[in-house]
C-alpha positions, 0 to 999 in steps of 0.5 A: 914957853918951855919945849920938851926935849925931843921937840927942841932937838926937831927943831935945832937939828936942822941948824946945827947939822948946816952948821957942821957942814959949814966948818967941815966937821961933816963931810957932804957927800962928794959927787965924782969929777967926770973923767976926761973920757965922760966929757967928750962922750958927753959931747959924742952924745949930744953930737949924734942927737944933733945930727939925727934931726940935721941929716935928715934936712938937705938944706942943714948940710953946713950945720952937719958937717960943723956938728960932726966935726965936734963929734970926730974931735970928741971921739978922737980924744976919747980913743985915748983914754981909759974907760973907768970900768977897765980897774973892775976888769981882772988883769989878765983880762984888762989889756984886751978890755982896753985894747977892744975899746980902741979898735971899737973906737977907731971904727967909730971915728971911721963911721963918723968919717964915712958920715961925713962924706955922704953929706958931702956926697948929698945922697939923702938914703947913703945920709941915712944909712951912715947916721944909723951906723955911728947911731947903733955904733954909739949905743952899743959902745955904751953898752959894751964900755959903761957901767951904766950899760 
């Protein structure tokens, strides 16, 4: 059986481009290494959906408290970093871009810390009010320091 040229290309295509991709001759396209400051606020996010169902059940204090001592450390690492989107912001513009993240993030951790010492308190409406904050604090860190906003 004899194939026309157009079908044989179809049909070797496939295998020679893995095949080039195999010894390097073709870049795959890299995916970006996650920074430092994406991967504790990916534990800062889990972290937080955690607590919104744990805080509301008085009897999964313990369970809180060890999941907020995981956000606290996470947001504690995450103050010293840099966001990424901070090389987009013009320079006599980024120090403060930096410097606003920080003191937003100190806030947070002060937040997280007043979390904390409801649940250690036990009043379920101060619980309440304290997981909200770190909630809309959280949301709208992202928005205001992630390009993904």
């Amino acid at each position: 059986m004899k194939l026309h040229g157009s079908l044989f290309a179809v049909l070797t295509l496939p295998a020679l481009l893995a095949g080039a991709l195999a010894l390097g001759a073709i870049s795959a396209p890299q995916e970006e290494e996650e920074t430092e400051l994406e991967k504790q606020m990916v534990v800062v996010e889990d972290g937080v959906k955690a607590l919104r169902r744990s805080t509301r059940d008085p009897s999964r204090v313990a369970e809180s408290l060890a999941t907020l001592a995981t956000v606290q450390a996470a947001a504690l690492a995450a103050k010293q970093e840099v966001p990424v989107m901070a090389a987009a912001i013009p320079e006599g513009e980024r120090e403060a871009f930096v410097k606003g993240y920080r003191k937003e993030m100190v806030i947070f951790v002060t937040s997280l810390l007043e979390l904390e010492t409801a649940l250690l308190d036990g009043d379920a409406d101060v619980i309440k009010a304290a997981y909200r904050t770190v909630h809309d604090m959280e949301d709208s860190g992202h928005e205001r320091f992630t390009e993904d906003g």
